[in-house]
C-alpha positions in Angstrom: 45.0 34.7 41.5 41.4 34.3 40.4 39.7 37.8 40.5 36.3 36.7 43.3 32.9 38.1 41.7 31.0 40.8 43.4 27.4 40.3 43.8 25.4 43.3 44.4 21.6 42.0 46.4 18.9 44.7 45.9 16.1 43.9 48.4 14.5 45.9 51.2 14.2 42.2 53.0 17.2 42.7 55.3 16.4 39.1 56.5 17.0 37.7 52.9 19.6 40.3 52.2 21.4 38.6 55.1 20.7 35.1 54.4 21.9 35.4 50.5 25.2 37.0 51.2 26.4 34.9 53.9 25.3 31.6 51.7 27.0 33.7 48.6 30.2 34.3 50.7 30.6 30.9 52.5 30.3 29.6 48.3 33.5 31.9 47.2 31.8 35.4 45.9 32.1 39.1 47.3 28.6 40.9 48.8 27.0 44.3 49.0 24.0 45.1 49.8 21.0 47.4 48.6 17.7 47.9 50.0 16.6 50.6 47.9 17.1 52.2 44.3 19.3 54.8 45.7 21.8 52.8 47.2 21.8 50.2 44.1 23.4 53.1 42.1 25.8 54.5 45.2 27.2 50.9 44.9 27.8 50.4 41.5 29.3 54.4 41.7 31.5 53.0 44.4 32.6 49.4 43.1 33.1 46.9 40.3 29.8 45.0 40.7 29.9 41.7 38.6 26.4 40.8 38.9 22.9 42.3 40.4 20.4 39.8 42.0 17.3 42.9 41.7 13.8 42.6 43.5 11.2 44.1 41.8 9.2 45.2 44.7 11.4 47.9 46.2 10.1 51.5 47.7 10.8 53.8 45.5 11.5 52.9 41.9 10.5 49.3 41.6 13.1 46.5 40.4 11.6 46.9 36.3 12.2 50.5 36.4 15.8 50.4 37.7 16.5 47.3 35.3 15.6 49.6 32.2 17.5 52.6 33.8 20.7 50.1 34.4 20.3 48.6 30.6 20.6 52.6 29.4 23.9 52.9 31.2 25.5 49.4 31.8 25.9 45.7 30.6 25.7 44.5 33.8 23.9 40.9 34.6 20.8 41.0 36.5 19.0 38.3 37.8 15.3 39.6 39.1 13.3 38.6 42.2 9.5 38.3 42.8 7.0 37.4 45.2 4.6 37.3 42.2 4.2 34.3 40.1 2.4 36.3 37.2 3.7 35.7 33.5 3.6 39.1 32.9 6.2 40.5 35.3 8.3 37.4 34.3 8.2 38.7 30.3 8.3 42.1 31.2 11.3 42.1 33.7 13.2 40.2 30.3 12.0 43.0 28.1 13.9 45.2 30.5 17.0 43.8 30.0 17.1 40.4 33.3 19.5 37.8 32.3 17.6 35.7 34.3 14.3 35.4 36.9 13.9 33.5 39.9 9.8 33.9 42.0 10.4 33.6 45.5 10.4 31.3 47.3 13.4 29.3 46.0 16.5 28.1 47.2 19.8 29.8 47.9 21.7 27.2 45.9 19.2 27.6 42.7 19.9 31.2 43.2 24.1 30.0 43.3 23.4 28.3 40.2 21.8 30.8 38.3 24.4 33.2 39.4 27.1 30.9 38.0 25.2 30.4 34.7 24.3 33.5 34.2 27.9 34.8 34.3 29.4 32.1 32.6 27.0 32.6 29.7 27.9 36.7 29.5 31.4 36.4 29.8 31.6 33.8 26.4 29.9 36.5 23.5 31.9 38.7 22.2 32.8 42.3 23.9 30.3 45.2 23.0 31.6 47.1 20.2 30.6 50.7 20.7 30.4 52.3 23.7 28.3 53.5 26.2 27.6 57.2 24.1 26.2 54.7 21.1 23.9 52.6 24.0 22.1 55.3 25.1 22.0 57.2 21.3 18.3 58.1 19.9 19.5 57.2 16.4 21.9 54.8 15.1 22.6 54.8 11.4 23.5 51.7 9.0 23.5 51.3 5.5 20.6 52.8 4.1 18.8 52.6 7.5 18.8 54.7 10.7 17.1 53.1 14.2 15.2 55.5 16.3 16.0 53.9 19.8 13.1 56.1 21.7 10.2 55.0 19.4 11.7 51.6 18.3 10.9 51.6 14.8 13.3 51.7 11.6 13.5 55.3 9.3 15.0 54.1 5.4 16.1 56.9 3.2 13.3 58.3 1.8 12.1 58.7 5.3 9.5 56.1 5.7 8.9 54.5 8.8 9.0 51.0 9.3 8.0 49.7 12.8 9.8 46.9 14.8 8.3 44.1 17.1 9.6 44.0 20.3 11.7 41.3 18.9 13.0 42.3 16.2 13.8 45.3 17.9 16.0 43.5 20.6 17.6 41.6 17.4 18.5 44.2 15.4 20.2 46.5 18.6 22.2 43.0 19.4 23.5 43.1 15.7 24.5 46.9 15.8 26.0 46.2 19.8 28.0 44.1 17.3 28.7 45.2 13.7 30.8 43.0 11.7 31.4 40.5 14.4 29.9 36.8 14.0 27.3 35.7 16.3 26.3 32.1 16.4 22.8 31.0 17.7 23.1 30.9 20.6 24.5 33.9 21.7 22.1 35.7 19.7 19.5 33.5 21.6 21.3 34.4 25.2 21.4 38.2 23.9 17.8 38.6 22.7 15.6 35.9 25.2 18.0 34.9 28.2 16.7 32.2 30.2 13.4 32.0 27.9 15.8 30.3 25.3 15.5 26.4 25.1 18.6 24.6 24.4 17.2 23.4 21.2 15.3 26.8 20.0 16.0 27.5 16.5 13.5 30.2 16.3 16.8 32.6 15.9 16.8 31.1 12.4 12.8 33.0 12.0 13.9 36.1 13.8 16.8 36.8 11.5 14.5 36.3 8.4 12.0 38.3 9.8 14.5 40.9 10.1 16.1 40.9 6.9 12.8 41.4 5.7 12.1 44.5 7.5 15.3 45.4 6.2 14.8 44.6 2.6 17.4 42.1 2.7 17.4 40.1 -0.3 17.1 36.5 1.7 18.7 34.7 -0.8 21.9 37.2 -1.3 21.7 39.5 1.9 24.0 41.9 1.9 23.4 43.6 5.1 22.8 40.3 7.8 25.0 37.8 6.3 24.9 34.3 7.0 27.9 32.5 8.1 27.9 28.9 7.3 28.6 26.4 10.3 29.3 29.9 12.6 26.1 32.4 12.4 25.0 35.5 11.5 27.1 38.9 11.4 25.7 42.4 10.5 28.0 43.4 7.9 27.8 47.2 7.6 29.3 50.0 10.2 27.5 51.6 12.9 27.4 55.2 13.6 25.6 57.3 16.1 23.7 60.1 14.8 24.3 64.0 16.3 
């Protein structure tokens, strides 16, 4: 028997709340419920959640700042709600780790959709390959190079600093989430820009060699971000968390 997907709604709408998880139920999945920051982590304490549907305006801690708390501890999906149509909260609420972003008002069976999509797209890359000690680690060491998570920038050697864009940053933690495991495009696209990713975006292909460079990664014979022909890119050095 097929294992039913639990859906987790964090919104202090209980009118919404109640809406969504009878449409989410009637179409197949499990519901809780959360209308506050507080009770969003009692659930996920107290059961297997599959996926998060998150507003951002919550009392409390708002939806951003539980999103980057959740990313610290857990892999799970999140799909963010606004009322706000602003670009900003859109790009920032993917900067915190959304799989996806919906702005109210929208449709219950959009919302179905994403929810299908979302999990479909999470469960086909390839399973993390350190744990959660290594997520949440201020320094992660490979090769010749050691990330500091807090400040987001790159420390070689000889000690000199190299800072990261926010992209490259989210690039290089996907590589070391996945050390000597191939990636193809678009998983690296789906791990790095979600939703935001067309489904003819090769900007991956730019990232990487923006990244290489950072790294002083000969382009032409990398060692480190190796290029897999017809499969992708793999990170071919160990990871290790720093004491």
């Amino acid at each position: 028997m097929d294992t039913i997907d639990h859906i987790l709604i964090v919104d202090d709408d209980g009118e919404i709340c109640r809406l969504l998880s009878d449409y989410l139920q009637k179409n197949g999945l499990k519901t809780s419920i959360a209308y506050n920051g507080k009770q969003m982590w009692q659930s996920l304490n107290n059961h297997h959640i599959d996926l998060i549907i998150l507003d951002i305006m919550l009392p409390g801690e708002d939806g951003l700042t539980l999103c980057r708390t959740l990313r610290a501890k857990s892999a799970v999906p999140v799909i963010m709600l606004t009322a706000r149509t602003e670009e900003t909260d859109r790009i920032i609420g993917i900067e915190m780790g959304a799989d996806d972003y919906l702005t109210k008002p929208f449709s219950a069976r959009e919302l179905l959709a994403r929810i299908k999509s979302v999990l479909r797209r999470t469960r086909s890359l390839p399973p993390e390959r350190y744990s959660t000690a290594m997520e949440t680690a201020s320094q992660l060491k490979f090769g010749q190079w050691v990330l500091d998570t807090t400040h987001r920038h790159l420390i070689a050697h000889d000690d000199v600093i190299t800072p990261l864009s926010g992209t490259e940053y989210r690039l290089l933690r996907v590589f070391l989430a996945h050390p000597n495991h191939i990636l193809n495009r678009d998983q690296l696209l789906d791990l790095t820009q979600g939703k935001e990713a067309g489904p003819l975006d090769r900007s991956i292909d730019v990232q990487v060699s923006r990244l290489r460079s950072r790294l002083a990664d000969d382009p032409k014979e990398p060692t480190m971000i190796k290029t897999i022909r017809n499969e992708g890119y793999v990170l071919a050095v160990s990871v290790e968390k720093l004491p």
